[in-house]
C-alpha positions in Angstrom: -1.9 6.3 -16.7 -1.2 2.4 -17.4 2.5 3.3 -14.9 0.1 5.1 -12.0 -2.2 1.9 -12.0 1.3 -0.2 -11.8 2.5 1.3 -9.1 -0.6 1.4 -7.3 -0.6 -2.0 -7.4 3.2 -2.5 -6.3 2.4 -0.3 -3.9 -0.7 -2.2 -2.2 1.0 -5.7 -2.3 4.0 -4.1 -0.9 1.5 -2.7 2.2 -0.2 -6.4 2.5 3.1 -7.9 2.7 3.8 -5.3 5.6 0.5 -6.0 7.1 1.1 -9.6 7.3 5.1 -8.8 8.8 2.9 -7.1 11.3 0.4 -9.7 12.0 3.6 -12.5 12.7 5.0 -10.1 15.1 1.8 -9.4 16.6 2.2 -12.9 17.7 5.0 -11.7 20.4 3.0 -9.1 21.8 2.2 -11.0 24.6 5.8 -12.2 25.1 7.3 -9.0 25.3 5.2 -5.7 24.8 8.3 -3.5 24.2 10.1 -5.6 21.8 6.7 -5.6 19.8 6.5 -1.6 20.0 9.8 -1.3 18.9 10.3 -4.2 15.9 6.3 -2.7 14.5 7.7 0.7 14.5 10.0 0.8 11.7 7.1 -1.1 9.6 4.4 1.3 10.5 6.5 4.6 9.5 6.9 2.2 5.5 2.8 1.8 5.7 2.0 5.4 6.3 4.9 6.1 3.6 3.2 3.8 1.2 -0.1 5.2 2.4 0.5 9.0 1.3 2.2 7.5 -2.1 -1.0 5.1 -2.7 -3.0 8.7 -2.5 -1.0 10.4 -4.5 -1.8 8.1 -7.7 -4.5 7.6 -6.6 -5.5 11.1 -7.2 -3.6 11.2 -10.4 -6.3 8.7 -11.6 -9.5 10.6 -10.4 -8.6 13.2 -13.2 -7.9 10.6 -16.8 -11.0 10.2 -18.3 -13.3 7.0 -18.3 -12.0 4.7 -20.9 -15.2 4.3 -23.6 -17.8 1.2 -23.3 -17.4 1.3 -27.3 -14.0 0.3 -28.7 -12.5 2.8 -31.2 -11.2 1.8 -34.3 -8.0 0.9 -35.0 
């Protein structure tokens, strides 16, 4: 469980760094419109990538049970 909620988060900083790659670039856009569609492709096929891999553990997750609001003893 502890390694799904690791790479989760790996995973999620990895997409905002991508996001924000995105965001610079966007800053062309009005420059040149074609050099943008091609330079935010290869960045956009990584965050749908990431996306579907972010669902997957996701999903793993739903199914571990709640950890208890009493602690066990040791």
């Amino acid at each position: 469980m502890n390694e799904n909620i690791l790479r989760a988060q790996v995973t999620t900083r990895q997409m905002k760094l991508l996001v924000e790659a995105l965001e610079d670039l966007c800053k062309q856009l009005p420059k040149n419109p074609k050099l943008y569609a091609l330079m935010a492709e290869a960045p956009l096929d990584h965050i749908g990538r990431m996306r579907d891999e972010l669902d997957q553990y996701l999903e793993e997750l739903k199914h571990v049970p709640a950890a208890s609001s009493q602690a066990e003893p040791v």
